[in-house]
C-alpha positions as CSV (number, residue, x, y, z in Angstrom):
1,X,-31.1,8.5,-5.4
2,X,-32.5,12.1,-5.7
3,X,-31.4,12.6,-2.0
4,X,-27.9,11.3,-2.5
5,X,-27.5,13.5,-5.3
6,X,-28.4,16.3,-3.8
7,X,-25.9,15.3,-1.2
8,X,-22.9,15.2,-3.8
9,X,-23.7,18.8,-4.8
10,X,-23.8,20.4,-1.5
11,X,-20.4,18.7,-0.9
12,X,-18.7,19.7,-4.1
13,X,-20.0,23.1,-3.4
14,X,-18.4,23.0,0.1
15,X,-15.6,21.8,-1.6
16,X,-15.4,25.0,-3.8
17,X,-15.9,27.9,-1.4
18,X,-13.1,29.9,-0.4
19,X,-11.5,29.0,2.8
20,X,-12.6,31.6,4.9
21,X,-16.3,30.2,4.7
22,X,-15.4,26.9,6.0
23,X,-14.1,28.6,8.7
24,X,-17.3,29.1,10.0
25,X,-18.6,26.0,10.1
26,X,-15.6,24.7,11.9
27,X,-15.6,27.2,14.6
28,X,-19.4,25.7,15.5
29,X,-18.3,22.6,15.9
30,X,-15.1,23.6,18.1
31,X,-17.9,25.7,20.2
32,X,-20.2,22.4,20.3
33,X,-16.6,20.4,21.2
34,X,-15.7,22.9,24.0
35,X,-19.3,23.1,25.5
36,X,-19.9,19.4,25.4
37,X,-16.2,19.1,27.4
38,X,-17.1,22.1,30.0
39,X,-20.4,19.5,30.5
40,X,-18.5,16.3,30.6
41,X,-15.9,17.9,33.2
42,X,-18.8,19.4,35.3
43,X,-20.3,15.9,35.8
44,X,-17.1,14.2,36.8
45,X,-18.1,14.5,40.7
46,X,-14.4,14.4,41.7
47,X,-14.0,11.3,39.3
48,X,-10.8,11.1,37.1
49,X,-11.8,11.1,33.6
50,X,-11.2,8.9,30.8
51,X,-9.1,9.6,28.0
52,X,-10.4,12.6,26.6
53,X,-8.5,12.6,22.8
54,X,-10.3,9.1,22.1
55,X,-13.4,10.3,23.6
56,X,-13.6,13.2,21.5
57,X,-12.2,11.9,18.3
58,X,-14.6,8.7,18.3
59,X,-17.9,11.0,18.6
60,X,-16.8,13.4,15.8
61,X,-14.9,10.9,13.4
62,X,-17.8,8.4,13.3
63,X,-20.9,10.4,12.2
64,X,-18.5,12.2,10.1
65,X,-17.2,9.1,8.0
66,X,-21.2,7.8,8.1
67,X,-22.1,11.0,6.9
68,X,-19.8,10.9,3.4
69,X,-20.3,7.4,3.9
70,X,-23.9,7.8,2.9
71,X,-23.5,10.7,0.6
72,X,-21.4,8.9,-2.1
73,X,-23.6,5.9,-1.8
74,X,-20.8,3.6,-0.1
75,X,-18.4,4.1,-2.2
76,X,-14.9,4.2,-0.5
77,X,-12.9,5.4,-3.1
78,X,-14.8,8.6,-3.1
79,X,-15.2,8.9,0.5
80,X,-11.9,8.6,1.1
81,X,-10.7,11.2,-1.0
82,X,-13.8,13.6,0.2
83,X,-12.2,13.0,3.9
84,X,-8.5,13.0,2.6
85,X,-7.8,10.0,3.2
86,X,-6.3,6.6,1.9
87,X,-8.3,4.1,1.1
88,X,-6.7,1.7,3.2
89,X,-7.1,4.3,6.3
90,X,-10.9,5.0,5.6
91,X,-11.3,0.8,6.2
92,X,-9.6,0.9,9.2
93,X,-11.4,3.1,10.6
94,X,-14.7,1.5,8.9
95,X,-14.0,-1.8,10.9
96,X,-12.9,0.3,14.2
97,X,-16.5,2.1,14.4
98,X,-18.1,-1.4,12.7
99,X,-19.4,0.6,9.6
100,X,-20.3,-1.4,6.3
């Protein structure tokens, strides 16, 4: 309970900062994005590859909906609006990645 509180503030404070701030967090994960494609084409062995925008979007969108997921203690009313999206959307994508 402590933990998820805890949680909820570091978010709302995220939530507050100026957007320049963000900024930096985003550009490490557009590094960790690029890098982990420079690896994934290196590997290929004269393989095609498979689609890369699925790929991609599946290993950051699923941790990321766990992650607010868990912070707000399940509830999908507030994750949704944490991630900006509708309700409906959020348990979509909930039943695509087999989340509960």
């Amino acid at each position: 309970m402590l933990m998820t509180t805890l949680k909820r503030q570091k978010i709302l404070r995220l939530q507050r900062l100026p957007h320049n701030k963000h900024m930096t967090n985003i550009c490490k994960l557009s590094d960790a994005v690029k890098d982990s494609l420079d690896e994934y084409f290196s590997h290929l062995d004269g393989q095609p590859p498979h689609p890369i925008y699925e790929m991609v979007l599946g290993c950051v969108e699923k941790p990321m909906i766990e992650y607010i997921l868990h912070s707000v203690g399940g509830n999908q009313s507030k994750a949704a609006e944490i991630l900006g999206l509708n309700r409906n959307t959020l348990r979509k994508k909930m039943a695509l990645y087999n989340l509960q």
